[in-house]
C-alpha positions in Angstrom: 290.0 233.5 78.5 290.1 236.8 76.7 288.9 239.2 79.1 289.2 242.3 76.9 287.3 240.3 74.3 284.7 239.0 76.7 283.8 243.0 78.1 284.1 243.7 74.4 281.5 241.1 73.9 279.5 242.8 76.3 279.5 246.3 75.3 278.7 245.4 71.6 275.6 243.3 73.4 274.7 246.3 75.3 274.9 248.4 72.5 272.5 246.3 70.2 270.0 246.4 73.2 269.8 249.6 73.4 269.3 249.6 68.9 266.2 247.6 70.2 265.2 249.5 72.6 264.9 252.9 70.7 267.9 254.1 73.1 270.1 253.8 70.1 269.1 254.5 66.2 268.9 251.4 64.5 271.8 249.6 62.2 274.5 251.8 63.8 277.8 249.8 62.7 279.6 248.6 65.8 282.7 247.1 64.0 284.8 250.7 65.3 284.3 250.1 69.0 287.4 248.8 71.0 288.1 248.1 74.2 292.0 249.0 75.5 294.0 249.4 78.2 293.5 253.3 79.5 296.6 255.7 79.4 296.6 256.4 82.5 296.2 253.0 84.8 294.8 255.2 87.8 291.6 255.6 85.3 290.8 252.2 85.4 291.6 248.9 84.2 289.8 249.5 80.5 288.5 252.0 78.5 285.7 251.6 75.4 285.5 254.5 72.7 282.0 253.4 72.2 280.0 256.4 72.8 282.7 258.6 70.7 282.3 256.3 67.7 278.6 256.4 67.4 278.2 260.3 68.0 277.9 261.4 65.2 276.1 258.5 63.1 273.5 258.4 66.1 273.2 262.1 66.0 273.4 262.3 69.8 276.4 263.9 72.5 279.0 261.2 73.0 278.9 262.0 76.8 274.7 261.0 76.7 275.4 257.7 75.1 278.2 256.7 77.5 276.3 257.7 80.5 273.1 255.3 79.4 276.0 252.4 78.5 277.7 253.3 81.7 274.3 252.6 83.7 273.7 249.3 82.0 277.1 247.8 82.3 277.2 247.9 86.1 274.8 244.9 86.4 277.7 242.6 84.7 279.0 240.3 87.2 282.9 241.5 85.7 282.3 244.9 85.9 282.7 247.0 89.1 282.2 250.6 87.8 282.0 252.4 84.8 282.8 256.1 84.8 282.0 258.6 82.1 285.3 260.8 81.4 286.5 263.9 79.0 284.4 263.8 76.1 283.0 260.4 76.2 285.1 257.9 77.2 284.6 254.9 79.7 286.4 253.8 81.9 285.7 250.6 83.4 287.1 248.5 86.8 286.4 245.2 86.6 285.7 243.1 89.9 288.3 242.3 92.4 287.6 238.4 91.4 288.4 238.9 88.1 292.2 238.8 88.2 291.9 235.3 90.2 289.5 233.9 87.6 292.3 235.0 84.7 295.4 233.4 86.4 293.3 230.1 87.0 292.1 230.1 83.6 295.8 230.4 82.6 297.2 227.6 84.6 294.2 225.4 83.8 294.9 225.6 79.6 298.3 227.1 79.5 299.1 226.1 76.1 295.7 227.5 74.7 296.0 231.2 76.6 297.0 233.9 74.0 296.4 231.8 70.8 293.5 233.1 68.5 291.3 232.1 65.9 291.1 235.6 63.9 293.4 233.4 61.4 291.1 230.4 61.0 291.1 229.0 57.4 292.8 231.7 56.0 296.2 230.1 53.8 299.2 232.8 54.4 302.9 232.3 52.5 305.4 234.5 54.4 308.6 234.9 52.0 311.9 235.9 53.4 315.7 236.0 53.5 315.4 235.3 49.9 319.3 236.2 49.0 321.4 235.7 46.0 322.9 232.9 46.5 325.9 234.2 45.8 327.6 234.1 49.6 326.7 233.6 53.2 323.9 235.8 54.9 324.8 239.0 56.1 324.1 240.4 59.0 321.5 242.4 57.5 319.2 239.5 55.9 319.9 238.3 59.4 317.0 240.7 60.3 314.9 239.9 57.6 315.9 236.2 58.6 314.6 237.0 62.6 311.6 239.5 61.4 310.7 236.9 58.7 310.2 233.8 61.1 308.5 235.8 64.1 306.2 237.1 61.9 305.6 233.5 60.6 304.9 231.9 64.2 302.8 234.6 65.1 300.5 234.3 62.8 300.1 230.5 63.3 299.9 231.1 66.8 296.3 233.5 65.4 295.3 230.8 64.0 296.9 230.8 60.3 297.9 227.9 58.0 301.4 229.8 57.0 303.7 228.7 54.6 307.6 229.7 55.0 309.1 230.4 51.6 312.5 231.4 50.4 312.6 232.9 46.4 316.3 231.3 45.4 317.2 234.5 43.2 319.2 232.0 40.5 318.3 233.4 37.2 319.8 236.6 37.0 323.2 237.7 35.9 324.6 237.6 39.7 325.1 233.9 39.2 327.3 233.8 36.3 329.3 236.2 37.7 329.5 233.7 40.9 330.4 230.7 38.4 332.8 233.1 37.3 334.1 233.6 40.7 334.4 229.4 41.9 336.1 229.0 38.4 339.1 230.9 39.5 338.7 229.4 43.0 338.9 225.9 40.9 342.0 227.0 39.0 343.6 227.8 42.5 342.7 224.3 43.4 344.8 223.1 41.4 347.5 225.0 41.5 346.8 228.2 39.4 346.7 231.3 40.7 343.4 233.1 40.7 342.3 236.3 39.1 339.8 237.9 41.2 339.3 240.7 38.9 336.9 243.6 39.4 333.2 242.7 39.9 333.8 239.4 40.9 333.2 237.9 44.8 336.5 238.2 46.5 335.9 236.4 49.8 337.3 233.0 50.8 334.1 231.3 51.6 334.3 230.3 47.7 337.6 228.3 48.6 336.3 225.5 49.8 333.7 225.5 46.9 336.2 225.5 44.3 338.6 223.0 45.7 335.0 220.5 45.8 334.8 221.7 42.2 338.7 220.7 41.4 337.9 217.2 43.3 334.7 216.4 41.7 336.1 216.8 38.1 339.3 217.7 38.0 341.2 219.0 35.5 339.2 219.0 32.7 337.6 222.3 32.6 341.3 224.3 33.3 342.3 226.7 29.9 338.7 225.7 28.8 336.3 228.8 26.9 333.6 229.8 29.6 331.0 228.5 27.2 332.2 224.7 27.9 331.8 225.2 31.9 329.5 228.0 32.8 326.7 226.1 32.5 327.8 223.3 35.0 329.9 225.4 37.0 327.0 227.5 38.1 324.8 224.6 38.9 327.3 223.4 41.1 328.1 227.2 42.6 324.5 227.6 43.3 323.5 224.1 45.8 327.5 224.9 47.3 325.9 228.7 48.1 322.2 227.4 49.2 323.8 225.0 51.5 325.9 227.4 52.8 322.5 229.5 53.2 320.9 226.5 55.0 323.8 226.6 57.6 323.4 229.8 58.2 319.7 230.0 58.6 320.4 227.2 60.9 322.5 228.6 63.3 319.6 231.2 63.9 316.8 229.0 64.3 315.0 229.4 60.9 313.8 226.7 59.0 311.8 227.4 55.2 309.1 225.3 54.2 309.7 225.6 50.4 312.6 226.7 48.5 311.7 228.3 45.5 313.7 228.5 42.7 313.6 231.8 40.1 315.2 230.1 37.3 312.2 227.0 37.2 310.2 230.1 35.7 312.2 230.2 32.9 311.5 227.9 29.8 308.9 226.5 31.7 306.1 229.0 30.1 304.8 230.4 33.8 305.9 233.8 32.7 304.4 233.6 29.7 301.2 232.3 31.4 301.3 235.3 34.0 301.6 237.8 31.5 299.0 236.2 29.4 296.6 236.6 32.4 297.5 240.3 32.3 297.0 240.5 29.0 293.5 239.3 28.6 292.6 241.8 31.3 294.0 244.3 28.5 296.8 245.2 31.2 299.3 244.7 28.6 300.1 247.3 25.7 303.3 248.2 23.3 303.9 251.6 24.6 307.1 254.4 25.5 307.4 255.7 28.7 307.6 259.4 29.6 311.4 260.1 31.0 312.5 259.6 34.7 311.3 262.5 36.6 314.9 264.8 38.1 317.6 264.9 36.6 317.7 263.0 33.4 320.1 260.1 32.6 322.6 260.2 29.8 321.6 257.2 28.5 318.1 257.6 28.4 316.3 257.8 25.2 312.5 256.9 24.4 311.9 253.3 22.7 308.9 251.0 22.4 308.5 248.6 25.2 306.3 245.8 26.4 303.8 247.6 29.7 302.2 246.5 32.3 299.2 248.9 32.8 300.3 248.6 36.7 298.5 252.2 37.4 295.3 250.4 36.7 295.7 248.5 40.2 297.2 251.9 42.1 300.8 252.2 40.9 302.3 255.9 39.9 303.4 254.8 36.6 303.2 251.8 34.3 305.7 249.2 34.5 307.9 247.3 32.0 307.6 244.0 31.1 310.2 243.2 28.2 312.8 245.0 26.6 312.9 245.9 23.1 315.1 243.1 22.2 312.9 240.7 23.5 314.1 239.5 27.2 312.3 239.6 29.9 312.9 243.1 32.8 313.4 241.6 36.6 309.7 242.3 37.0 308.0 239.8 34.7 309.6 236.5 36.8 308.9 238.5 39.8 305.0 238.5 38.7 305.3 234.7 37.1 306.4 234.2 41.1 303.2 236.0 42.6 301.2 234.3 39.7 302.3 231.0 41.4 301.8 231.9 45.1 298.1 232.9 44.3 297.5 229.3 41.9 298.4 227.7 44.8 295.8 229.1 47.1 297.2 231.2 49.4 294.7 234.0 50.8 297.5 236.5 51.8 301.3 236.7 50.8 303.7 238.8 52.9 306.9 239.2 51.3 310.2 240.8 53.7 312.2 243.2 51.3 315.5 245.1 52.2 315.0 248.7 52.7 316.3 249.5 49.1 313.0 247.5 47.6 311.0 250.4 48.7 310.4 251.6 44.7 309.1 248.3 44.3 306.3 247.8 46.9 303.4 249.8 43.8 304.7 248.0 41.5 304.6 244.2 43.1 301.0 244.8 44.7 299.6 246.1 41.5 300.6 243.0 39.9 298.9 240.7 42.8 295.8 243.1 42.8 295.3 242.3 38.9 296.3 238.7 38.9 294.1 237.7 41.7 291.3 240.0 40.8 292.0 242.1 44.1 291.1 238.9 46.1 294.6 238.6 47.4 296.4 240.7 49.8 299.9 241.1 49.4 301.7 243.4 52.4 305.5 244.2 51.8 307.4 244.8 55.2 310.7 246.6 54.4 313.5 245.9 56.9 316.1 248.8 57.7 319.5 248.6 58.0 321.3 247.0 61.3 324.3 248.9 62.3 327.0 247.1 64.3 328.9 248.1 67.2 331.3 246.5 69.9 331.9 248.5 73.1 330.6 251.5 70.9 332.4 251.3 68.2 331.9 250.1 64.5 332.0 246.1 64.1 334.6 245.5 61.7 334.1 243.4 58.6 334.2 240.1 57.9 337.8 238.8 56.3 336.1 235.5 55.6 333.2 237.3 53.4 335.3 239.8 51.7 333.2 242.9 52.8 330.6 242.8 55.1 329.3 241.1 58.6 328.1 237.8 58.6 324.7 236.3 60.0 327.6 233.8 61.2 329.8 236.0 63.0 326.7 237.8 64.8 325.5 234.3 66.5 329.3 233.5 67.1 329.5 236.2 69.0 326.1 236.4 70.9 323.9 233.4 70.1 321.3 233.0 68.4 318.9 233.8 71.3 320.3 237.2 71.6 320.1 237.8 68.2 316.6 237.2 67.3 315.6 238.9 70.5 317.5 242.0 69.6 316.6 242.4 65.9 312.9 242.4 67.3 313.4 245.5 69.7 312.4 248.1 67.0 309.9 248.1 64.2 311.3 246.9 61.1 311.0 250.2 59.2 313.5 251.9 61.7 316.7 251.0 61.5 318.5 248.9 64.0 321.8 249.5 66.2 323.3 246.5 67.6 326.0 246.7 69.9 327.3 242.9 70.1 329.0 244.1 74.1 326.2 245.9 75.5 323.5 242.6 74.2 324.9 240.5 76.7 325.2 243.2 79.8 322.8 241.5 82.5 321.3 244.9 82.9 317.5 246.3 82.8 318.6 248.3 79.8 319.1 244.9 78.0 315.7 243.7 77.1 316.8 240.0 76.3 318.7 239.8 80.3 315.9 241.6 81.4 313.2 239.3 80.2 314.8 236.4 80.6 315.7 236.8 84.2 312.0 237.2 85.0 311.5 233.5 83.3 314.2 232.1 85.4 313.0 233.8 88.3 310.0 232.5 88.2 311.5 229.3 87.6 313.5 229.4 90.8 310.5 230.4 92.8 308.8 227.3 91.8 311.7 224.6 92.1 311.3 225.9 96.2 308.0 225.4 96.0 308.3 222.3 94.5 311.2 221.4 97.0 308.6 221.7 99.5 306.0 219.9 98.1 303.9 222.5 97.4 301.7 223.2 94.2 299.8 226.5 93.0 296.3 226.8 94.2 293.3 229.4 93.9 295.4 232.6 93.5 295.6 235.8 96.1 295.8 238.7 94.1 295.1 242.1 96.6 298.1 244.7 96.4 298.2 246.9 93.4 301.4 245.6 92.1 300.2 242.2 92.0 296.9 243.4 89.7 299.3 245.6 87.9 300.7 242.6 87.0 297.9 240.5 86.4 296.1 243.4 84.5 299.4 243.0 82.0 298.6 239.5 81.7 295.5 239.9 80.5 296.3 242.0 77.3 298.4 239.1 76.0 295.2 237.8 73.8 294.5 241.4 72.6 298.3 242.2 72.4 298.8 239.0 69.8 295.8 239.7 67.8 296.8 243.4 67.3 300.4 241.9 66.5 299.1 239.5 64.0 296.9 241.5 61.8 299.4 244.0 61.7 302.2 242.2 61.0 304.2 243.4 63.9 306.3 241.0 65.9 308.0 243.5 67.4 305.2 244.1 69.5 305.3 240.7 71.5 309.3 241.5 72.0 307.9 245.4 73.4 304.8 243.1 75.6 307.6 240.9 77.2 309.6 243.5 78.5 306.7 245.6 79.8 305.6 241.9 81.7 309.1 241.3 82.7 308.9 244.8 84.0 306.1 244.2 86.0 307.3 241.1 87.8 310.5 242.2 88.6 308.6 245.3 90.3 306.4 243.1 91.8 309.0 240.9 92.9 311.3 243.2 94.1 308.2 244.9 96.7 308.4 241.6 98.5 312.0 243.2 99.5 310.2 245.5 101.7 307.0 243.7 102.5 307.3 239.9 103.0 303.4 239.3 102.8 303.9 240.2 99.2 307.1 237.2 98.5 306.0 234.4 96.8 307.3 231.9 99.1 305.9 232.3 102.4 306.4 230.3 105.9 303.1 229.1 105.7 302.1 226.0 102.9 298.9 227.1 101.8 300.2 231.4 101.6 302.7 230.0 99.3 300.3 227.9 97.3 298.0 231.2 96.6 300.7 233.3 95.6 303.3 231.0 93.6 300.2 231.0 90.8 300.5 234.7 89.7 304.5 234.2 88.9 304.1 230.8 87.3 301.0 232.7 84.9 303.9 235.0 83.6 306.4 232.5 83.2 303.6 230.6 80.7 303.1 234.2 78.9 306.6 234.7 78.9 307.7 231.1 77.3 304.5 231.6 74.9 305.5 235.0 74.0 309.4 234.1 73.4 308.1 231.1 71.8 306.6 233.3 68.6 310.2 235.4 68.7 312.1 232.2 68.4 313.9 232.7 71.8 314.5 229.5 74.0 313.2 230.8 77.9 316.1 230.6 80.2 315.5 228.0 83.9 318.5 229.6 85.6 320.6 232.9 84.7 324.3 232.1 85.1 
C-alpha cells in the first residue's frame, strides 16, 4: 500500500478527466504533479501542486483549477476534504479509516511495505571503497565503505539488479613503492634492520606481511637488485593488502560482489579498445593544451599530447590521454574501466569518490556519455571528510597504521552498528564529525540510541502481549498522536523512492529518527493518559492498539535494514 501514490493516482485520473471534459486544455503534461506531506501538519495530511504546475500551460489562475479539482476529489472514498490554500495549493485530509486500512496493510505483507518497483529491469553497478591497496581502510573510506553499501541496498530494495564493485587501484606507481616498503619489512624478518626511508609506508601493519614474505621464500631475495624481486614482491604485497581490505570491510558489514583489478587492463588491449571507440567517434586528436588557468607552474611548458575531445560530452576542457613518451595518463585505464562496466550491460553506474576527486567528476562522465552514446548514466557521489573526536577532543592516530585512523579502530571502539548509522546522519557532500563518546550516549541527541530504543520498545510491548496470549487485531487509531504517527508511516514508500532516485541514503537514516521520534511521543502520552498505552487491562483494547507500534517496528527493521544496522530486541 502506497497511499501517497494511490491519491497521486487519483489526482493524475482526475486531471485527465477533466482534459476530456474541456475543463482542462488537452495534452497538458502531468509528469510535474506531486503529492507530499504539507509543511505545516495542521494543513492537512497531503498537499498536490497540481493546479500550480498547470497554470501557466493551461492558461488559466492556479486558484480556478484547484477549486474544480478540489470539488471532484471529495467523492473519493480516501479523501475527506480538499481545501484550496495561498496561491493554489491543496490540501487534502484523508478519511479517518484510512490510517487503520495502512497499518493492516502493513502487518498483512510486512516484508513487501516500502519496497518499489521504479527500479524494475534496470542493471545498476555501485563502485566503492576502491582504495590502494597499499594499507588498511581508513576511517575516511570507512564512509565511503557505509555510504557505498546503503546506497547499494537501497536501490535493490526499489527494485534494482545492483552490482557491488570494488576497482583494486594495482597498476600505478603506489604499488611498487609498497613492494618497496614489505621488502624492508622482509629484510627485518630476517634479521636486518629496515630502512624506511622517505616516501615509503611506515606503519607496522606491513610486519606481519614481510615476515610471511621471509617464511615463504626465505632468504633468497636478501642483497638482491630490485629488478630480481619487485615483480613478485608486489604480487605478493598486493593479495597480503586486499585481504587485509576484506577484513576490514568485514568488520563493518560490507561485502563486494566483484573485485576488479586495474592492472588486468594493462597488456590485455581493453585500453586500447576504449580509446579506439573514442577515436572512431573522432574524439581523439594529437593536440597541446592551453596552460593551467592561476598561477602558472614552473614546470609547465606546451608539448604535443594524445586528447580526448572530453568538451564534446560537457567537460570544461579536453582531457589527456597519453603522454608524449608514449604511456598511458591515469585517465585512459580509468575510461578502459567505464568501457567495461557499460560492455557488460549495466544501465547506470554510480561510482563513490573521496572529496578530492571533485576535478574529476567532467572529466569521467564525459568519457561514459561518449562511450555509451549518452545511453548510460553515470552519477559521482563525493564523500567529505569525517573528523574524529573522543569526549571533544581530536581522536589520535593510529600507531599501528603509521598516520591516520583506521576503519578498524572506529568499529573497535563503537561497533559496526554505530558506525554505519552515524556516517549516514549527514549528506555525503557535508563533512562529518564523529565523536566516538557522545555515539554511544543513550540520549535523544544520539540518533542510533534514539532509534533503536523505539525498536526495542516496541519489542517489549509485544513480548507482554505475547505473554498474555494476545495478538494484533483491526487497529484503533483516534488521538492525534497516534495519526501523527501513522501519517509518518505512510511516507516510507514515497520516502524510499525519493531516496533511491536520488541516491541519498541518508534520507532513510533522517526518516528513522523522525519515526522514532514520533513513537516515543506517542508512547510517552500514554504517561499521562492510559487509554492511549499500548497494553491495556482489557484483551481485545490491547489487541487494537499493540498493531500501530508493531507497524513501526516493521518500518524501522526495513528502514535499518537498507543502512546495514541490525535492529536492537532489548536496550541494555
Amino acid at each position: 500500500m502506497n497511499l501517497f501514490g494511490e491519491i497521486r493516482d487519483n489526482i493524475l485520473a482526475e486531471l485527465a478527466a477533466m482534459m476530456r471534459e474541456g475543463a482542462l486544455p488537452a495534452g497538458l503534461a502531468l509528469e510535474n504533479v506531486a503529492v507530499e506531506p504539507p509543511r505545516d501538519p495542521a494543513h492537512g495530511d497531503m498537499a498536490t501542486n497540481a493546479a500550480m504546475v498547470l497554470a501557466r500551460p493551461a492558461g488559466m489562475k492556479p486558484r480556478d483549477i484547484a477549486a474544480a479539482l478540489a470539488q471532484r476529489l471529495e467523492g473519493h472514498p480516501r479523501i475527506r476534504s480538499a481545501e484550496v490554500a495561498g496561491p493554489g495549493f491543496l490540501n487534502l485530509r484523508l478519511a479517518p479509516g484510512t490510517w487503520g486500512e495502512l497499518v493492516e496493510a502493513i502487518l498483512a505483507a510486512p516484508e513487501a511495505y516500502g519496497r518499489s518497483q521504479m527500479g524494475r529491469g534496470k542493471r545498476v553497478n555501485v563502485e566503492y571503497v576502491s582504495a590502494n591497496p597499499t594499507g588498511p581502510l581508513h576511517v575516511g573510506h570507512s564512509r565511503g565503505a557505509v555510504f557505498g553499501d546503503a546506497l547499494a541496498a537501497l536501490l535493490e530494495y526499489s527494485g534494482h539488479e545492483v552490482t557491488r564493485e570494488y576497482y583494486i587501484n594495482d597498476g600505478g606507481a603506489q604499488v611498487d613503492v609498497l613492494a618497496r616498503s614489505v621488502y624492508e619489512r622482509y629484510r627485518e624478518a630476517l634479521g636486518e634492520a629496515a630502512e624506511i626511508g622517505e616516501g615509503l609506508y611506515p606503519g607496522d601493519y606491513l610486519v606481519p606481511v614481510g615476515k610471511a614474505l621471509a617464511e615463504k621464500v626465505g632468504a633468497r631475495w636478501l642483497g638482491q637488485p630490485e629488478e630480481v624481486w619487485l615483480e613478485e614482491v608486489r604480487a605478493f604485497a598486493i593479495e597480503a593488502m586486499m585481504r587485509l581490505i576484506r577484513e576490514d570491510l568485514a568488520l563493518l558489514g560490507v561485502e563486494m560482489d566483484n573485485f576488479f583489478s586495474e592492472r588486468s587492463l594493462y597488456d590485455s588491449g581493453r585500453i586500447e579498445a576504449a580509446i579506439e571507440a573514442l577515436s572512431e567517434q573522432g574524439l581523439i586528436y594529437q593536440g597541446v593544451l592551453e596552460p593551467p588557468k592561476g598561477k602558472m607552474p614552473e614546470d609547465w611548458e606546451p608539448r604535443e599530447q594524445t586528447l580526448f575531445r572530453s568538451t564534446a560530452h560537457g567537460d570544461d576542457v579536453d582531457r589527456p590521454i597519453q603522454k608524449s613518451d608514449g604511456s598511458w595518463t591515469y585517465f585512459a585505464p580509468d575510461i578502459a574501466y567505464h568501457f567495461d562496466k557499460i560492455s557488460r550491460g549495466f544501465d547506470r553506474l554510480v561510482d563513490v569518490f573521496g572529496a578530492d576527486h571533485g576535478g574529476y567528476v567532467k572529466r569521467m562522465k564525459a568519457a561514459v556519455s561518449a562511450l555509451s552514446g549518452g545511453k548510460v548514466e553515470l552519477d559521482i557521489k563525493l564523500i567529505q571528510l569525517v573528523r574524529l573526536f573522543k569526549d571533544g577532543q581530536p581522536f589520535k592516530m593510529s600507531k599501528r597504521a603509521g598516520n591516520f585512523v583506521t576503519l578498524r579502530d572506529v568499529v573497535e571502539q563503537v561497533g559496526a552498528d554505530v558506525a554505519r548509522f552515524v556516517m549516514l546522519t549527514r549528506k555525503n557532500d557535508a563533512p562529518l564529525d564523529f565523536d566516538l563518546a557522545r555515539v554511544l550516549e543513550q540520549s535523544r541527541d544520539n540518533p542510533v540510541f534514539y532509534v533503536q530504543y523505539a525498536h526495542a520498545r516496541v519489542r517489549s510491548v509485544m513480548r507482554r502481549a505475547e505473554a498474555a496470549g494476545i495478538s494484533p487485531g483491526a487497529p484503533l487509531i483516534e488521538d492525534a498522536a497516534e495519526v501523527t504517527l501513522a501519517r509518518k508511516l505512510a511516507e516510507w514508500p514515497r520516502l524510499v523512492e525519493i531516496a533511491a532516485r536520488g541516491h541519498e541514503p541518508h534520507r532513510v537514516a533522517f526518516y528513522l529518527y523522525e519515526l522514532a521520534s514520533d513513537f516515543h511521543a506517542l508512547y510517552n502520552r500514554g504517561n499521562d493518559h492510559p487509554h492511549l498505552r499500548f497494553v491495556q487491562d482489557d484483551a481485545a483494547a490491547t489487541s487494537a492498539k499493540i498493531a500501530l507500534p508493531l507497524a513501526v517496528s516493521i518500518v524501522i527493521s526495513a528502514g535499518l535494514g537498507i543502512l546495514g544496522v541490525t535492529p536492537v530486541e532489548e536496550m541494555r
